[in-house]
DOZA-295021 format. One record per residue (C-alpha): residue number from 1; x, y, z. Coordinates in Angstrom, 3 decimals. Layout:
BEGIN
  num         u         v         w
  NUM         X         Y         Z
...
This chain:
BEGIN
  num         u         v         w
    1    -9.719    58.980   -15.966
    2    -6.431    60.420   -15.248
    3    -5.579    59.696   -11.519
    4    -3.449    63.237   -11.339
    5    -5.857    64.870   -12.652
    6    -8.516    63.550    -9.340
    7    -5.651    64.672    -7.288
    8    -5.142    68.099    -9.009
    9    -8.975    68.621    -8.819
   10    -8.904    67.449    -5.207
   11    -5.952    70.149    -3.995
   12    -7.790    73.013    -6.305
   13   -11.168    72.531    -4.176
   14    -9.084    72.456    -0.468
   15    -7.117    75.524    -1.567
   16   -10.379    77.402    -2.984
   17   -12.083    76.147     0.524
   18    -8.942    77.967     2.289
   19    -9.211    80.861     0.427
   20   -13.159    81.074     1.127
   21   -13.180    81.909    -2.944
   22   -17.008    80.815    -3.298
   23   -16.955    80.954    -7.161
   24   -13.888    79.089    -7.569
   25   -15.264    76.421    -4.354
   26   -18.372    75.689    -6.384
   27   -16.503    75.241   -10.101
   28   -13.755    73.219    -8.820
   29   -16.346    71.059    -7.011
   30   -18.562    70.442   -10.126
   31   -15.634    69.448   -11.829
   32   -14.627    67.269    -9.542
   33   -18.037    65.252    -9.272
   34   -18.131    65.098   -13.268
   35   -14.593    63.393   -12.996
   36   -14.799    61.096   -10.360
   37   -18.524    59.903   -12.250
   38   -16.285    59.534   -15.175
   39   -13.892    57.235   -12.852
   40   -16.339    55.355   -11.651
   41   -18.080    54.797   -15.028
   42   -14.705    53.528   -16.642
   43   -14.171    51.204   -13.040
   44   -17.495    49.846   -14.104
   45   -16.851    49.158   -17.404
   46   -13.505    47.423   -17.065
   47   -14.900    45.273   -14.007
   48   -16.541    43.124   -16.385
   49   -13.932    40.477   -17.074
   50   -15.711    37.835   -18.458
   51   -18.370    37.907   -21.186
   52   -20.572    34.495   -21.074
   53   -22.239    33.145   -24.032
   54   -23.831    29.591   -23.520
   55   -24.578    26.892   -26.401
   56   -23.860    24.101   -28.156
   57   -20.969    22.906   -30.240
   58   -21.437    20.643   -33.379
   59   -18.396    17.967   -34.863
   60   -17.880    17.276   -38.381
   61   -17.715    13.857   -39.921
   62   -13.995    14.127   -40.027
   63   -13.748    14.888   -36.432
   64   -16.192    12.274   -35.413
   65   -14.758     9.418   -37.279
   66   -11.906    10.011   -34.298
   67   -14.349     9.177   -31.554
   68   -14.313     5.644   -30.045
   69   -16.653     3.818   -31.523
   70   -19.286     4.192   -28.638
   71   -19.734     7.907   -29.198
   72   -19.387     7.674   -32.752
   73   -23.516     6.633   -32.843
   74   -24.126     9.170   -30.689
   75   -22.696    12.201   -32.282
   76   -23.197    10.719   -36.222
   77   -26.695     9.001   -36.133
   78   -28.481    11.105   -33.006
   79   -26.779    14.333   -33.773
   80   -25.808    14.865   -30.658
   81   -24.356    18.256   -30.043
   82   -21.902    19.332   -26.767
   83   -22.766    22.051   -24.498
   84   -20.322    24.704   -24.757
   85   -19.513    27.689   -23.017
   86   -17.650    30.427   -23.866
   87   -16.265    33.056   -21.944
   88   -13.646    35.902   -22.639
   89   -10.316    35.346   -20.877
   90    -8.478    38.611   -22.594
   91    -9.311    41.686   -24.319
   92    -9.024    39.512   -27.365
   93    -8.816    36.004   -26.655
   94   -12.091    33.447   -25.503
   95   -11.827    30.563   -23.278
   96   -13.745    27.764   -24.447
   97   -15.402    24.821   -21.994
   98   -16.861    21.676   -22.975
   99   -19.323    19.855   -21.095
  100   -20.767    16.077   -21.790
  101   -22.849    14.576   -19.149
  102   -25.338    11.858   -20.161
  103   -25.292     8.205   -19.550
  104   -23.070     8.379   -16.522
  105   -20.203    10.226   -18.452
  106   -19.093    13.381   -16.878
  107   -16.130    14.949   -19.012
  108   -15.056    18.638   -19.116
  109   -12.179    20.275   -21.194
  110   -11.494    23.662   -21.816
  111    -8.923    25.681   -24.091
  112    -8.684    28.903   -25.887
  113    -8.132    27.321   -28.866
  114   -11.481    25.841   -30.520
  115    -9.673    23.353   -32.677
  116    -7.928    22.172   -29.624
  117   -10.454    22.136   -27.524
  118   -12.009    19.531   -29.680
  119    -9.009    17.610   -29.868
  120    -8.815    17.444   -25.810
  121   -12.458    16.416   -26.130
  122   -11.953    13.530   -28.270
  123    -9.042    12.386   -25.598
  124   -11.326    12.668   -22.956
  125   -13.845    10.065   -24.822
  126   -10.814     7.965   -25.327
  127    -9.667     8.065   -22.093
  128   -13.537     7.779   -20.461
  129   -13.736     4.036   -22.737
  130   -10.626     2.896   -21.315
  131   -11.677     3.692   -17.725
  132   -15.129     1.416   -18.479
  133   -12.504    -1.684   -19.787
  134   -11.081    -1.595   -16.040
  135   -12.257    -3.905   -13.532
  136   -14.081    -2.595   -10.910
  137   -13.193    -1.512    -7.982
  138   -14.857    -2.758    -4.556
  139   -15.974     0.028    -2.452
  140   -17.307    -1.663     0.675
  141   -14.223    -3.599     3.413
  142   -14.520    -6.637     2.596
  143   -14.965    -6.872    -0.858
  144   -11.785    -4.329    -1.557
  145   -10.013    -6.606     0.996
  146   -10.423   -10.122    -1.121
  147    -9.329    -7.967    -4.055
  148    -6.493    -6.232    -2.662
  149    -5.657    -9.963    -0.968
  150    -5.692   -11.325    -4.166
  151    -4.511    -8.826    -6.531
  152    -1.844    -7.341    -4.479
  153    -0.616    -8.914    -1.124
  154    -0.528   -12.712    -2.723
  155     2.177   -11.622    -4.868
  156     3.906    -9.344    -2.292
  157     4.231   -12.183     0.928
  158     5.684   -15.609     1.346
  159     2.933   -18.130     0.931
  160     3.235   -18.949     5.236
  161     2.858   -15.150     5.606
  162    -0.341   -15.071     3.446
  163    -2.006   -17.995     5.169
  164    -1.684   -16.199     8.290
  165    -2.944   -12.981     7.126
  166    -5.554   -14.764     5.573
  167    -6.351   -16.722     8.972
  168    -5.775   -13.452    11.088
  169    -8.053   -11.516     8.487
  170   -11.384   -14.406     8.768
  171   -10.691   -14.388    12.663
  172   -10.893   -10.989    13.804
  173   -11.608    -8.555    10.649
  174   -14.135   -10.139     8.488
  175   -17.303   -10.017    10.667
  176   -16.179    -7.039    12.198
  177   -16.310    -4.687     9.500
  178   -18.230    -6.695     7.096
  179   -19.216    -5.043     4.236
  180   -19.951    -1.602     5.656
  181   -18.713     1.021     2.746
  182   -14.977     2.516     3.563
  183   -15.680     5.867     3.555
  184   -18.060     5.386     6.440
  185   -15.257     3.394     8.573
  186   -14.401     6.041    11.057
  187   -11.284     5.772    13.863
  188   -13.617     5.082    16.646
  189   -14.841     1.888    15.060
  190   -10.779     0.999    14.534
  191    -9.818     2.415    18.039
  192   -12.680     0.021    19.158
  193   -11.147    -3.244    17.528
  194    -7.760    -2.643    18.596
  195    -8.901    -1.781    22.183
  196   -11.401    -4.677    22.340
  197    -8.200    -7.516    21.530
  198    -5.953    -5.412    23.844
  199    -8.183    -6.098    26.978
  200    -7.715    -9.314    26.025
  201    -3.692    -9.162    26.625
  202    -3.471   -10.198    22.820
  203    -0.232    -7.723    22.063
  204     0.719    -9.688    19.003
  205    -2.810    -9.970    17.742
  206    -3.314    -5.946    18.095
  207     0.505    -5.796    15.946
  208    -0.947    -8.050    12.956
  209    -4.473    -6.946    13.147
  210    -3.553    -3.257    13.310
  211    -1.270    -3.982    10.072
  212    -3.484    -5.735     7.677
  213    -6.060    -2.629     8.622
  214    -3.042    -0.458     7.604
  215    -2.421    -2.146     4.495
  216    -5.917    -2.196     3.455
  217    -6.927     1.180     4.353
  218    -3.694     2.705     2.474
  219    -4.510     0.706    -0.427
  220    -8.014     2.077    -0.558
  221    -6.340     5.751    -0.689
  222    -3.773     4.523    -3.629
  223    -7.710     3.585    -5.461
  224    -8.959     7.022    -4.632
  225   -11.787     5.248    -2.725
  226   -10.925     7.449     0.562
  227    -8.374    10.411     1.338
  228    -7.214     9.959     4.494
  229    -6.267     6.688     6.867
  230    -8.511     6.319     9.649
  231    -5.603     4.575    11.879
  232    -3.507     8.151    11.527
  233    -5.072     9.197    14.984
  234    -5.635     5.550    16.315
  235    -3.667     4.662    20.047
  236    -1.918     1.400    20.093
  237     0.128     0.135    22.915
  238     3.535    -0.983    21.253
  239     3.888    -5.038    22.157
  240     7.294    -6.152    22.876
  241     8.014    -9.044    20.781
  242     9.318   -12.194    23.074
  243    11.397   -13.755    21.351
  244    12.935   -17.422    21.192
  245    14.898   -19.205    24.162
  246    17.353   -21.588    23.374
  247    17.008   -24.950    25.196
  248    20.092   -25.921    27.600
  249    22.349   -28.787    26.924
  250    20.133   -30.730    29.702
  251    17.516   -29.870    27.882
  252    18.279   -31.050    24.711
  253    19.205   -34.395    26.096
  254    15.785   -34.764    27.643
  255    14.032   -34.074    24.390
  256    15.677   -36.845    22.769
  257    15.809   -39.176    25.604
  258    12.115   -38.733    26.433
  259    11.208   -39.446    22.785
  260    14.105   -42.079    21.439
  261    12.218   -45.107    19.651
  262     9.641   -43.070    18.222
  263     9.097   -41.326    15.241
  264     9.606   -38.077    17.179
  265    12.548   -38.378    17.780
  266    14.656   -37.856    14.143
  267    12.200   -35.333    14.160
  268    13.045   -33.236    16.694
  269    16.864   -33.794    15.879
  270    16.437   -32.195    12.432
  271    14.848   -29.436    13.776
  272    17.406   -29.050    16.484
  273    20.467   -29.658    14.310
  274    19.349   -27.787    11.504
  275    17.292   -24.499    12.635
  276    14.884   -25.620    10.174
  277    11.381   -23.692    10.861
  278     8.609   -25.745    12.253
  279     6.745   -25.742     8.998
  280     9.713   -26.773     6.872
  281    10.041   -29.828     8.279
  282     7.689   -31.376     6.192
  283     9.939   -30.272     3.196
  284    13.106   -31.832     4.482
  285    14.823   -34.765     2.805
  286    17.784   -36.734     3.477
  287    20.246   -36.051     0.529
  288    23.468   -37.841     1.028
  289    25.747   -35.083     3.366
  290    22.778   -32.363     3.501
  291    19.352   -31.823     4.578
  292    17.785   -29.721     1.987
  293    14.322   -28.215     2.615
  294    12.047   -25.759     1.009
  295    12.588   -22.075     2.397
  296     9.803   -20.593     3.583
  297    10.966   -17.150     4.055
  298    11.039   -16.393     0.192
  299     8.671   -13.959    -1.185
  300     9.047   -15.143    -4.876
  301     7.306   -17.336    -7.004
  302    10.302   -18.877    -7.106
  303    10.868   -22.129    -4.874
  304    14.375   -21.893    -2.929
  305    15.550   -24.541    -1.102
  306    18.501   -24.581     2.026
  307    20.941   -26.999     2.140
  308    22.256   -27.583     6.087
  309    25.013   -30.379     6.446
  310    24.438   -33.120     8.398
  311    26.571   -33.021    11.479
  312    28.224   -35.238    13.700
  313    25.630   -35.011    16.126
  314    22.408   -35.354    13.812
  315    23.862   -38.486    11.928
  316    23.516   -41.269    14.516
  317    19.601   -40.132    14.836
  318    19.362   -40.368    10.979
  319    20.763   -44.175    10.856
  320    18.736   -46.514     8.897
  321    16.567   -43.764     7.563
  322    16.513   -43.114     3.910
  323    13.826   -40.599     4.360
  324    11.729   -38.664     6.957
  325     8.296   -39.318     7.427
  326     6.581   -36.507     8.553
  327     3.145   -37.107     8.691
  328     2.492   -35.585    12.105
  329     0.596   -32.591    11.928
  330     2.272   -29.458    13.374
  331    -0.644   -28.978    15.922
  332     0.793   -32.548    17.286
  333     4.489   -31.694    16.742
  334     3.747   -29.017    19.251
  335     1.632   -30.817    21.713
  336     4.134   -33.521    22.032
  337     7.037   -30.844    22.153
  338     5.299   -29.254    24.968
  339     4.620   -32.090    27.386
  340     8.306   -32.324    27.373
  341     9.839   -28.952    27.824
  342     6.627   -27.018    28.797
  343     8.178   -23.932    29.656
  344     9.656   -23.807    25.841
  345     7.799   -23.562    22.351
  346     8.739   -25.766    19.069
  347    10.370   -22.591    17.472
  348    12.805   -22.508    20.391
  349    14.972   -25.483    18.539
  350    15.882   -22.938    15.399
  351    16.592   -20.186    18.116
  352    18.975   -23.131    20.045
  353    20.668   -24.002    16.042
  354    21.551   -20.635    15.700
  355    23.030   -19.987    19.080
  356    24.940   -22.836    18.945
  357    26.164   -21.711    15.226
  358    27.444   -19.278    16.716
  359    29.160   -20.622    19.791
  360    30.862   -22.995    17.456
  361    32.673   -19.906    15.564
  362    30.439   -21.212    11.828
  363    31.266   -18.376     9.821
  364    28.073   -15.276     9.603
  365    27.952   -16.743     5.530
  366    27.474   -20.071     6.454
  367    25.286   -20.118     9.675
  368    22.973   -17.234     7.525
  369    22.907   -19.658     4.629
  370    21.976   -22.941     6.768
  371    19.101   -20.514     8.523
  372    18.142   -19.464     5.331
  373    18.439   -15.552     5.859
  374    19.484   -13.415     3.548
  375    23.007   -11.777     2.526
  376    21.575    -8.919     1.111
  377    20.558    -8.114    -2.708
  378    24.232    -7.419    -3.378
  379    25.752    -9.840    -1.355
  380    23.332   -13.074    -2.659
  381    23.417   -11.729    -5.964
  382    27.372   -12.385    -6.284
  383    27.486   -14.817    -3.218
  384    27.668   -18.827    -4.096
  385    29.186   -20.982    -1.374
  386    30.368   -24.307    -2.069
  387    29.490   -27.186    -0.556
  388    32.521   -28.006     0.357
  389    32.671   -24.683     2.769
  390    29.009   -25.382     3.828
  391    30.331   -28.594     4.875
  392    33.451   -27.916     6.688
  393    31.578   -25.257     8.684
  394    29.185   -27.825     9.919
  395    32.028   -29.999    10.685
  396    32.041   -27.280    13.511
  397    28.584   -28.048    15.396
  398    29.750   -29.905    18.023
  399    28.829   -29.287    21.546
């Protein structure tokens, strides 16, 4: 119905009410009820978008042949039809949906088109058999953490940083979660653990525990196992990292003096005149001007090694030795380290190598190199120092 024509009808009925024109009043009303039925008949009719027919669509041989071999029994031998549904998307077009859920398989595809709606089908099977291939995913903490350990982070860390994930992980994670599913893991039981080891006064515990959480619990969302990260709206106190403290000149000289004649002792000298890290030392090897040791800072598969020269100063605690012999645990290492300079930790000889690296004038490159930092990805890439340079800057440690 013509909306002027309402309107028209509408003023003709207020001006015959004016008026007080009965006859008119009563015609213009009765044609203004038959129109606005009219109206509301037509509002009726056109209100009825979508037309729904329900059944079942059949393949042919041709089209079935296509399937992946699992489905083709299904469909060829069984018969097996798929429930369709059509419904009309346009005054002449149909929207086609097609539904297959048996035996765990839950696939839907829809199209306009019925020949590509089959097509989309088939893709869907396809896609459905490749999904089955795929190892499984754990759903429950630890579980998906073993997998994402070993999948994931092993190939990610240095093999140091992994052993201390793993050691951090068995310690305070493991038992505490167990295998509880992840979805259930809520930020109270999190806020709980980090609060618990806080108490405590364990600052860099909270750090790496509160990390390896992270990294699990955003690797769960990358698997579409949960949506959000409980630790978005956990509180943790930010620890201030101490760092190392370089040992005077005094004390130097009492580390050596308190352990000269024993095997400590060219120990303890590497490690002071080389920065090497504690747990390098059992890498290191006398090779004519150098120390060379394994780095342990690499991430790669790759083994790396350092090469630090020997310097005035290390030499006359290297005489007569053609090797080290490390054999000392680093547990004992750090006992014996301690009953000397108690109020200083094994690490603090690397932070005393690189002060003194630097209070020498050794050039950034070198002192970087004999640390075993990087330059940067451009900088290492086209970066190769001699050993001649490497060995005139040691020629500088002397102090």
């Amino acid at each position: 119905m013509n909306k002027q024509k309402l309107i028209t009808l509408a003023s003709k009925l207020m001006l015959a009410g004016i008026t007080q024109e009965g006859d008119d009043f009563e015609k213009v009303a009765a044609e203004l009820s038959e129109a606005l039925s009219e109206s509301a008949e037509e509002k009726k009719s056109t209100s009825i978008k979508k037309i729904e027919t329900v059944g079942f669509l059949n393949f042919t041989k041709k089209e079935i042949s296509k399937m992946p071999t699992r489905f083709r029994k299904e469909f060829l031998i069984k018969g097996c039809y798929v429930h369709c549904r059509k419904r009309r998307s346009g005054k002449h077009t149909v929207n086609y949906e097609l539904r297959y859920r048996r035996d765990g398989y839950n696939i839907c595809v829809s199209s306009n088109n019925i020949n590509v709606v089959k097509e989309k089908f088939i893709a869907a099977l396809e896609n459905a058999v490749k999904m089955e291939s795929m190892p499984k995913v754990p759903l429950t903490f630890h579980e998906f953490a073993m997998y994402y350990f070993e999948t994931f982070r092993k190939r990610k860390v240095a093999a140091s940083t992994y052993k201390g994930d793993m050691y951090r992980y068995n310690h305070d994670l493991k038992n505490y979660f167990g295998s509880i599913k992840i979805k259930d893991i809520t930020p109270g039981q999190c806020q709980q653990l980090i609060d618990k080891l806080a108490a405590r006064g364990l600052g860099k515990t909270v750090d790496e525990v509160f990390t390896l959480m992270n990294v699990i619990f955003k690797s769960a969302i990358a698997h579409g196992i949960i949506e959000r990260n409980p630790l978005a709206i956990v509180f943790k106190e930010k620890h201030e990292n101490v760092h190392g403290k370089a040992l005077t000149k005094d004390e130097e000289k009492k580390l050596l003096e308190k352990t000269a004649g024993t095997a400590f002792q060219p120990i303890f000298a590497v490690a002071l005149y080389t920065g090497l890290r504690p747990n390098e030392l059992k890498t290191a090897v006398i090779d004519k001007e150098f120390i060379i040791a394994v780095n342990s800072k690499r991430k790669t598969r790759k083994v790396e090694y350092k090469r630090i020269p020997i310097c005035s100063m290390l030499r006359p605690y290297l005489s007569g030795l053609e090797k080290l012999n490390v054999y000392m645990t680093l547990t004992y290492l750090r006992e014996k380290f301690k009953s000397i300079l108690p109020g200083h930790k094994l690490y603090d000889l690397r932070t005393t190598f690189n002060t003194r690296c630097q209070e020498c004038g050794v050039a950034d490159v070198a002192r970087m190199r004999f640390m075993g930092h990087t330059l940067g990805a451009l900088a290492d890439a086209y970066t190769d120092l001699s050993d001649d340079f490497l060995l005139k800057e040691g020629r500088k440690l002397i102090w």
